[in-house]
C-alpha positions, 0 to 999 in steps of 0.5 A, a space after each residue: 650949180 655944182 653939189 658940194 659934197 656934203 650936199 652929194 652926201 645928203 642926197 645920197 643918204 636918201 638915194 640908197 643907191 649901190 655899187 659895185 667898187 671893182 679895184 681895176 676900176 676904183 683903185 681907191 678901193 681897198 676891197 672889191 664889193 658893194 657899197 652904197 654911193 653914201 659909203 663911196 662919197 664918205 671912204 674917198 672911193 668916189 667923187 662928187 662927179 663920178 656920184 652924179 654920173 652913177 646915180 642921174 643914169 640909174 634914177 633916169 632908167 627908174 622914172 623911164 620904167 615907172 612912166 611906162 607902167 604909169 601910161 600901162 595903167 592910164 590905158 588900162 584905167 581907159 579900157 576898163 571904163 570903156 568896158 564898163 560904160 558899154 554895159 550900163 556903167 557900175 552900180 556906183 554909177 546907177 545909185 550914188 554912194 553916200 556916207 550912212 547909206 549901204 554897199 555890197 562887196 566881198 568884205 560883207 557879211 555873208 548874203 548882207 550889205 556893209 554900211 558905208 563908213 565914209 567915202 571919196 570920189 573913187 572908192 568907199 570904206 567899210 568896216 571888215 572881220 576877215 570873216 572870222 570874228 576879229 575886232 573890226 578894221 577899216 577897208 576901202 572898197 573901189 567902186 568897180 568892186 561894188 555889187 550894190 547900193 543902198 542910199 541912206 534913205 534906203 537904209 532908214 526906209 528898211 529899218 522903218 519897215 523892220 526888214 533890216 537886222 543889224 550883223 552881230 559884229 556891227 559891220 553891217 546888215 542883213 535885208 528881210 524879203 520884202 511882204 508880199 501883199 496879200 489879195 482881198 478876200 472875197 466873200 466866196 472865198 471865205 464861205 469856201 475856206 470855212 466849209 473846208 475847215 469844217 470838213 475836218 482832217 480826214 478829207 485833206 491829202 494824208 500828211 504822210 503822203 505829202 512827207 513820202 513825196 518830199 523824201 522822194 523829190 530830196 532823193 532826186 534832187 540832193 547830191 552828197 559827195 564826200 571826197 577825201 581832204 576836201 576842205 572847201 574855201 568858203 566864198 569869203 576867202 575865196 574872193 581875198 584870193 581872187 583879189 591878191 592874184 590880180 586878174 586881169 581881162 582875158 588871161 589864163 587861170 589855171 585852178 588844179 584843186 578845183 574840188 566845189 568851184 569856190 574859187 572857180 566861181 569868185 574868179 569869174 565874179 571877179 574877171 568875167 573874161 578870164 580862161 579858167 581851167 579847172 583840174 579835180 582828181 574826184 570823179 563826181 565832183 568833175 562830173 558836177 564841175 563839167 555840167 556848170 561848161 555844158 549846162 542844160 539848155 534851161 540852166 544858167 550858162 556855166 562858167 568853166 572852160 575845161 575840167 580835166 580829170 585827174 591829180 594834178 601831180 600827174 597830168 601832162 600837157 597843162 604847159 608853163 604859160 599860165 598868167 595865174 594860178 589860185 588854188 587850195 590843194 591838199 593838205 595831208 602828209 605835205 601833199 601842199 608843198 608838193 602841189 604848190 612848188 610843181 605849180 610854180 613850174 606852171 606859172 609864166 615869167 611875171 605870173 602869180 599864184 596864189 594858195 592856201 597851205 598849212 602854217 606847219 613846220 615843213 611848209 614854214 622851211 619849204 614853201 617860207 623861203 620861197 614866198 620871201 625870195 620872190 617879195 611875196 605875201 605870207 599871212 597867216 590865218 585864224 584857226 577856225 578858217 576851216 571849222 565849218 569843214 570839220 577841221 581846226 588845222 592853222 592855215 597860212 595864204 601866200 602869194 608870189 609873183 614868178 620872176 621876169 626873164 
């Protein structure tokens, strides 16, 4: 059946599809541009046949590269189950979620657990304040992104045992160590503690003692390090970083402020598998930062591959092949704009960055335009972002996609 051409109208007006009108090949054409089929079919520059034989090829390419991406994400779905299935299956899987029970996730509070709000076969929602106090708002959370469960009988267990208080912002809870129970004493023993209670004060090791040994035991153990614009992202925001840049197994991850290894540290959480090399321009941090690659032997294994020395704006050698780039460089005197756009030089055609700048005037010309050309994310962040490293400067986390060739 033939499309009448208001029938051709109406699917144009939803189609939204556009062409280019050459004179040479539309002679009906009074000016050479572009304009939309709808436009085309409604001035007489086109007819209904001509509509369909622009619009059936280009839907054609359309669904032919939306297929691919469908079978690109079917196989990736198939690998990642694999994957998981090898290594015992998720926490979902081992303890089942449930409507009243609890989760852990990187939208919980910090060192507790979310309470699950409702949930579907693949993912449940909780409540989230993006940290920073704000009204709570619903976020669902997939299975694979869970480092915890708890049932509802769990939960109510805690609360029965007075172990479980409830986060100020009612979003969740924190768990109280569970007692550990104490030995009976035996009648020895309690003769024992009474003599010694008897003895007095002056037959115990001098209190003053014990305190020069705490002092001495905290001078070896304790490192200060104070670095100039080191402004560290707290774990909260480092894992929405992590979640914008989309990590995928094995790729290369370059992160050029490395400074504490927050960031370094939620990638790894995230993508196990991920190649992260980390970039750091003080010398005792990057000192702290090789240690996590060569542990000592009764250490935990370290998560960095590589830690080079030196600013960033001025090593060689880091190539333009990374797949993605997170980091929160320098603020002052426009040191941001500076990294972020040398690190866009960095990234390989279909790579993305992720970073954290100042929401200041300069960065709002610089770095603004450039975030909305690539159809990227510009979002700006409460001003107590960085309070609890001593400083109120807005924020602003942005993340873009480099082009394809």
């Amino acid at each position: 059946m033939e499309l009448t051409e208001g029938q051709a109208r109406t699917i144009a007006n939803y189609d939204h599809v556009t062409v280019y009108y050459k004179k040479d090949q539309y002679p009906a054409s009074t000016y050479e541009g572009a304009n939309s089929i709808y436009g085309g079919l409604t001035s007489g520059l086109i007819d209904v046949a001509q509509a369909a034989a622009i619009c059936i090829p280009h839907h054609e390419r359309v669904i032919n590269n939306a297929s691919r991406w469908v079978r690109h994400y079917e196989n990736r779905i198939a690998y990642e189950r694999a994957m998981i299935g090898e290594n015992g299956g998720t926490v979902a899987d081992k303890t089942k979620p449930e409507k009243g029970g609890a989760c852990r996730c990187w939208a919980s509070p910090r060192g507790g657990w979310s309470y699950i709000q409702k949930l579907n076969k693949v993912s449940v929602t909780v409540l989230d304040t993006y940290g920073n106090g704000g009204a709570p708002f619903p976020r669902t959370m997939p299975f694979d992104k869970l480092t915890g469960v708890m049932t509802a009988a769990e939960v109510q267990a805690s609360r029965d045992a007075s172990r479980l208080i409830e986060s100020a912002d009612g979003i969740g809870f924190y768990l109280m160590p569970t007692p550990t129970p104490t030995e009976p004493v035996t009648e020895a023993e309690a003769e024992a503690t009474t003599e010694e209670q008897s003895r007095g004060a002056d037959d115990r090791p001098a209190i003053g003692q014990q305190i020069d040994a705490m002092r001495e035991t905290l001078k070896s153990g304790v490192r200060v390090i104070s670095a100039p614009q080191l402004f560290p992202t707290s774990p909260h925001l480092a894992a929405r970083m992590v979640e914008l840049a989309q990590i995928e197994p094995g790729q290369r991850v370059l992160e050029p402020s490395a400074g504490t290894g927050v960031l370094c540290k939620a990638i790894a959480a995230a993508q196990p598998t991920a190649r992260v090399f980390a970039v750091e321009i003080d010398t005792q941090l990057c000192e702290l930062l090789s240690q996590a690659i060569n542990p000592p032997e009764d250490a935990a294994e370290g998560i960095y591959k590589n830690v080079l020395e030196g600013d960033f704006l001025e090593v060689g050698g880091l190539g333009n092949e990374w797949d993605r780039i997170v980091m929160n460089p320098p603020f002052a005197d426009g040191a941001d704009i500076k990294h972020i756009t040398y690190a866009l030089r960095h990234l390989k055609p279909g790579g993305r960055l992720v970073a954290l700048c100042a929401n200041g005037p300069r960065q709002n010309e610089k770095l603004r335009p450039i975030v909305e050309a690539h159809g990227g994310i510009w979002q700006e962040l409460p001003a107590d972002t960085f309070i609890s490293s001593g400083t109120s400067a807005r924020s602003v986390l942005l993340s873009l996609t480099a082009a394809e060739i």
